[in-house]
VOGU-3710 file (C-alpha; in Angstrom, 3 decimals, decimal comma):
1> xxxxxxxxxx> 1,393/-19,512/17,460  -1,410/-19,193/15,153  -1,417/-17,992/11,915  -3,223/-18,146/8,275  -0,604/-19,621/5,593  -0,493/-19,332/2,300  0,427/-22,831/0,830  -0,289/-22,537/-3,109  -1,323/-19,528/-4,827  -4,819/-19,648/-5,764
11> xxxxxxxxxx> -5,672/-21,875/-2,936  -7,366/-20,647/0,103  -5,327/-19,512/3,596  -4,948/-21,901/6,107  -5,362/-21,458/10,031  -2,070/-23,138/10,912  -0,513/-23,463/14,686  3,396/-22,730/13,361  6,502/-22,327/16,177  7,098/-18,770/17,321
21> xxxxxxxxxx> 9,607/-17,207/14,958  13,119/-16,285/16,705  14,640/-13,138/15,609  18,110/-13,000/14,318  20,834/-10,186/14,738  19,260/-6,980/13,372  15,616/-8,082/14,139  12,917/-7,953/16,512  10,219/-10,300/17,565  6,555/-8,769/17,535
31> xxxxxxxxxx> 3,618/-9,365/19,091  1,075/-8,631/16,235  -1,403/-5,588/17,240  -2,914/-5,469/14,048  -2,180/-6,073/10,304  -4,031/-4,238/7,636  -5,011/-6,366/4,239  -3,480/-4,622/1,691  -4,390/-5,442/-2,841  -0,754/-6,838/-2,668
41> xxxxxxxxxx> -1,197/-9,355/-0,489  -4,555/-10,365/-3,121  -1,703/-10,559/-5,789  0,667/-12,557/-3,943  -2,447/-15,113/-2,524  -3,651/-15,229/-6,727  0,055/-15,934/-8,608  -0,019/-12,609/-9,966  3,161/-12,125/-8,158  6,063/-14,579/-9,128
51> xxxxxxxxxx> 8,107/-16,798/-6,751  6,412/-16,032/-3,397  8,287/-17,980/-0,543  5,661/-20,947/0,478  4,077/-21,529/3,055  3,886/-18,178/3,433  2,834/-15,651/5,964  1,126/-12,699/4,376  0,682/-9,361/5,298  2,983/-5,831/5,066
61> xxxxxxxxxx> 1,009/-3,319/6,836  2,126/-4,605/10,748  1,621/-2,722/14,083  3,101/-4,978/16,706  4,974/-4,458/20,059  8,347/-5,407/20,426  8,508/-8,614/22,698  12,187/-9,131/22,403  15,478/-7,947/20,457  18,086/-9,722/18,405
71> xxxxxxxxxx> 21,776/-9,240/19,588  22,758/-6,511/17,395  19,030/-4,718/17,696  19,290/-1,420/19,357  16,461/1,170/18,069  13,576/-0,599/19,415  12,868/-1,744/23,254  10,642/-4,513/24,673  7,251/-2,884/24,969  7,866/-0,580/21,650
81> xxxxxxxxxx> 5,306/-0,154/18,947  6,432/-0,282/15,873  5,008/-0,309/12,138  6,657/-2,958/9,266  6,417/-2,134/5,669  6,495/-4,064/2,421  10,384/-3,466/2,283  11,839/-5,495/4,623  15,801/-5,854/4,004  18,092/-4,471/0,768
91> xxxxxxxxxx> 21,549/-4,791/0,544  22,994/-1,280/0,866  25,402/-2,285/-2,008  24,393/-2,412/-5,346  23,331/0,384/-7,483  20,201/1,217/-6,633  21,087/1,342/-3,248  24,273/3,375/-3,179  22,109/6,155/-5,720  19,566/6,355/-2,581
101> xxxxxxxxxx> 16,875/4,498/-4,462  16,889/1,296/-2,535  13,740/0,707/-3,459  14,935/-0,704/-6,719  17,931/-2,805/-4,543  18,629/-5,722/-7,227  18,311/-7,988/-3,902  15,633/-6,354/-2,125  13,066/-8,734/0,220  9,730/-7,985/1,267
111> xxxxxxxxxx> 7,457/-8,811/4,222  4,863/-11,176/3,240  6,255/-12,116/0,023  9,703/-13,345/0,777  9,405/-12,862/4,379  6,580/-13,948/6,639  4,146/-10,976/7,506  1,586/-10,203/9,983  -1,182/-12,510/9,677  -0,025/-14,350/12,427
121> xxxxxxxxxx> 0,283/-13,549/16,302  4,154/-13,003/16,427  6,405/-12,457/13,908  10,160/-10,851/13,309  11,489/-7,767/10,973  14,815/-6,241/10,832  14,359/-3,414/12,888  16,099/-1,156/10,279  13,227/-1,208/8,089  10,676/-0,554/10,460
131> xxxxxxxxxx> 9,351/2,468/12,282  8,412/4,065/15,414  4,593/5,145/15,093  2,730/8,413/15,627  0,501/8,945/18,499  -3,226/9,844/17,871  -3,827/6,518/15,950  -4,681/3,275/17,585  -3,633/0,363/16,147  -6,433/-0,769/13,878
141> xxxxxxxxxx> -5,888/2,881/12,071  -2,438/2,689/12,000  -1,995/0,052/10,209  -3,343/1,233/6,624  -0,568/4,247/6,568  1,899/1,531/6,694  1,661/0,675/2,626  -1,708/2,222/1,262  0,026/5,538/3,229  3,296/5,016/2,153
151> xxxxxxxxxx> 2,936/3,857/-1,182  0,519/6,297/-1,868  2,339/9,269/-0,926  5,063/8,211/-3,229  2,682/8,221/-6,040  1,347/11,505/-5,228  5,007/13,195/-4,608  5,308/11,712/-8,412  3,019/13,733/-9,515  4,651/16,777/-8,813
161> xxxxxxxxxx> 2,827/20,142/-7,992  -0,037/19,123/-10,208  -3,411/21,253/-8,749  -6,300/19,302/-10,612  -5,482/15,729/-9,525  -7,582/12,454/-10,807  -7,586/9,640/-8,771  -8,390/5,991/-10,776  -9,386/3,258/-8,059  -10,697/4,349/-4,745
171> xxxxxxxxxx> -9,631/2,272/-2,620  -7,393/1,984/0,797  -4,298/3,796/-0,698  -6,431/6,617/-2,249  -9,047/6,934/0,753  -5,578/8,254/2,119  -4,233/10,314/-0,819  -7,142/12,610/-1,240  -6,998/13,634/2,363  -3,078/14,380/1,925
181> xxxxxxxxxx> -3,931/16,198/-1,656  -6,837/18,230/0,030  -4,517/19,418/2,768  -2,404/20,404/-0,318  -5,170/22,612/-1,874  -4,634/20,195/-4,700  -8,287/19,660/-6,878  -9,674/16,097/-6,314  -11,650/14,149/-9,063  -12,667/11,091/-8,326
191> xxxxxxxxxx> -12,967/8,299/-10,754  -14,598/4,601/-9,951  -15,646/1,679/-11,266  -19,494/2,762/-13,046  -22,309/1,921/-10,950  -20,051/1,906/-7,212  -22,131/4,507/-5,702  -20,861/3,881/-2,309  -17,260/4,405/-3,411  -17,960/7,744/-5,099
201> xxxxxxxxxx> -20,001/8,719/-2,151  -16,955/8,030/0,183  -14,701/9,964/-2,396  -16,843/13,104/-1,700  -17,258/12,682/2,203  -13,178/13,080/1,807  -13,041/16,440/-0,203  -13,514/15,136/-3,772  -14,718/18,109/-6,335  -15,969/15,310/-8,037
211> xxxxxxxxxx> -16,317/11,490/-8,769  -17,682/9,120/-11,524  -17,054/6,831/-14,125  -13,867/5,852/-14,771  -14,673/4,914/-18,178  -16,384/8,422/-18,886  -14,808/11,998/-19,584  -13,058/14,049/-16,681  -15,155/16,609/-16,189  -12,235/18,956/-16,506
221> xxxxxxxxxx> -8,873/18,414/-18,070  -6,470/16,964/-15,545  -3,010/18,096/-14,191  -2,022/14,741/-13,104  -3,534/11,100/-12,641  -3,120/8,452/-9,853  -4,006/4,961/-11,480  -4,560/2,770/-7,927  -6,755/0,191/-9,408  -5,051/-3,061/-11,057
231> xxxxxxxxxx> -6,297/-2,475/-14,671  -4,398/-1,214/-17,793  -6,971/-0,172/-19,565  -7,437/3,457/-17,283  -3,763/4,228/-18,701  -4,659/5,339/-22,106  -8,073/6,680/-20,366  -6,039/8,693/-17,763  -3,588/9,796/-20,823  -6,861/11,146/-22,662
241> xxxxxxxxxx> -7,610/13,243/-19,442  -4,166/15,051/-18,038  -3,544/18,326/-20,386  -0,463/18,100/-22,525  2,218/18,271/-20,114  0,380/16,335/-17,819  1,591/12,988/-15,498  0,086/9,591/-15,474  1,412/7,611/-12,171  0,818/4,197/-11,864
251> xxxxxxxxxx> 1,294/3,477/-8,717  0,244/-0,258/-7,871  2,941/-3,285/-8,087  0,626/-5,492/-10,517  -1,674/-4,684/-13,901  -3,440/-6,171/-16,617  -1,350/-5,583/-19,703  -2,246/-1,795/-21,457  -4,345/-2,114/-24,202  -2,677/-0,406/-27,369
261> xxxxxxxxxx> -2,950/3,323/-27,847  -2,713/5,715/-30,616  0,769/7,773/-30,273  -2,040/10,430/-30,648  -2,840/9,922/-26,830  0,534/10,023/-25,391  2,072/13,068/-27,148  1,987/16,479/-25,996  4,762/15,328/-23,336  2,330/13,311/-21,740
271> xxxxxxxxxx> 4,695/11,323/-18,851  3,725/7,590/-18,223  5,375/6,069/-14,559  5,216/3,717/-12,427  6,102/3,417/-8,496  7,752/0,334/-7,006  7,914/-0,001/-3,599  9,210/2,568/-1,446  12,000/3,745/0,529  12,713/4,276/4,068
281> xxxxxxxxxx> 12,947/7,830/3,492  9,218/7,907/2,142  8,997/6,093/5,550  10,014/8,790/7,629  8,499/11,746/5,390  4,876/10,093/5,519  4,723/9,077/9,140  5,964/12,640/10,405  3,314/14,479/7,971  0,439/11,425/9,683
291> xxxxxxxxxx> 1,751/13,036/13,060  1,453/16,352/12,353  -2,065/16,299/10,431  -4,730/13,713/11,402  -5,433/10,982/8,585  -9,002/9,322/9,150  -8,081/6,175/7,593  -11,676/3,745/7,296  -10,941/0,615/8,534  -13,100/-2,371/8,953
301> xxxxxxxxxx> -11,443/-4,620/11,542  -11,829/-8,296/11,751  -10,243/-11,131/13,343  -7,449/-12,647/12,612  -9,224/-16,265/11,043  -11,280/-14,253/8,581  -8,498/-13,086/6,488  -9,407/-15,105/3,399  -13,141/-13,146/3,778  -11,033/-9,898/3,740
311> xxxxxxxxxx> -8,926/-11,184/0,465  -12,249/-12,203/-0,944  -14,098/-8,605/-0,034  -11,079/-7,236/-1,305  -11,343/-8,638/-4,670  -14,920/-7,642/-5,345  -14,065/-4,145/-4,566  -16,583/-4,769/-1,123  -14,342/-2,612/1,349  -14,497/1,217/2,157
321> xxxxxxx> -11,344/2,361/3,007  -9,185/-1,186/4,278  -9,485/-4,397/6,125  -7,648/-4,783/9,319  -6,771/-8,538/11,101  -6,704/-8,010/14,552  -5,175/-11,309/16,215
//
């Protein structure tokens, strides 16, 4: 089958013809509908994950129909489509798991990291960890919900009941978040890298109140903050703009290191948190909420051999909404 491998982080994917993977016991063999490109998968491809499995497959954000089952498989039929998420086995032991937070399993693996992904025609996932998709999305805007969704509605359920919510990085998770905040009667603000027009322009087409800088004032003090973008320096930024009381959620799996801060900008019972990863009860939450309201997730689709383009776009913050690899 084909598929775009990761060899050496930093260097450049390569279209590859690789045998068909064979599923084992609990898993399931998928055709690949469509994989979104998710800033993950950038952090994997640049080393600014440790210790991916190479070659590697990339890719967490899978729509695929079941071509075949394992021998102990029985959710999922031939003919099925299902979604795969980052999480991709834990070990139901430890913990982390037996507290209901296998998200933090001390032996957790994850699709297209340790695990091949979707940027490939075929591939296999333990059909515990995946799920049956809503109706009323096709494919190509399906796939986004499956981490920038997911993900991102765990950083927003972090925030708590907050009403004037800042959003730091508008990308594919919080092209999704706003829409789910708005439906919430939750405040949007908006805040982007200076001079991205076309971002800020998207944030308002969503239901922003408002959207700038991210390097200037809020224009209002903040109940909470989402940090989506990869750079430490919003933290103390964001911490200067919730109220005293206020939430700071970072909800990405990689940073740049936080710059040092007066104590100053973190008291008043400012909270500082992060997200990692998410559970298969976020799963289930998410999915049923994307079937009862309509997300318009913005995709840009491309095939399957452009993938390193999509990384590249990606990187220089050249996408509205996500990338999708359509095989």
């Amino acid at each position: 089958m084909r598929a775009m491998l990761l060899e050496a982080a930093g260097r450049p994917l390569r279209a590859a013809d690789i045998p068909d993977p064979v599923p084992g016991p609990h898993q399931v063999l998928l055709d690949v509908r469509a994989c979104g490109v998710c800033r993950t998968d950038l952090h994997v491809a640049d080393g600014e994950l440790p210790d991916p499995k190479l070659p590697l497959v990339l890719g967490h954000e899978i729509v695929g129909t079941v071509a075949a089952v394992g021998t102990d498989a029985r959710r999922f039929r031939p003919g099925d489509r299902v979604g795969v998420p980052w999480l991709g086995w834990t070990c139901g032991v430890c913990g982390p798991c037996r507290a209901g937070r296998e998200n933090l399993c001390e032996r957790a693996r994850f699709t297209g990291y340790q695990m091949d992904g979707g940027f490939a025609r075929r591939t296999v996932a333990d059909e515990r960890y995946c799920f049956p998709l809503p109706d009323g999305y096709d494919d190509a805007h399906a796939a986004p919900l499956l981490c920038a969704g997911l993900i991102g509605y765990r950083t927003l359920r972090a925030a708590g009941d907050a009403g004037v919510l800042g959003i730091y990085g508008f990308g594919a998770a919080a092209h999704i978040v706003a829409q789910i905040a708005r439906l919430e009667n939750r405040r949007v603000l908006a805040f982007t890298r200076r001079g991205d027009e076309e971002a800020q322009r998207f944030a308002m087409e969503l239901g922003a109140a408002w959207a700038g800088p991210s390097d200037g004032p809020a224009p209002e003090p903040l109940d909470a903050a989402l940090i989506f973008a990869p750079a430490g320096p919003l933290v103390p930024a964001a911490l200067r703009a919730v109220r005293p009381g206020g939430t700071v959620v970072c909800g990405g799996i990689h940073m740049s290191d936080i710059p040092a801060m007066p104590y100053a900008t973190l008291w008043g019972e400012r909270v500082v948190r992060s997200i990692a990863n998410l559970t298969r009860k976020d799963g289930g939450e998410f999915l049923a909420l994307a079937a009862r309201t309509r997300i318009a997730t913005s995709v840009e689709v491309l095939p399957l051999e452009r993938a390193g383009e999509a990384l590249e776009r990606l990187r220089r913050g050249r996408l509205r909404g996500a990338a999708v690899l359509v095989p």
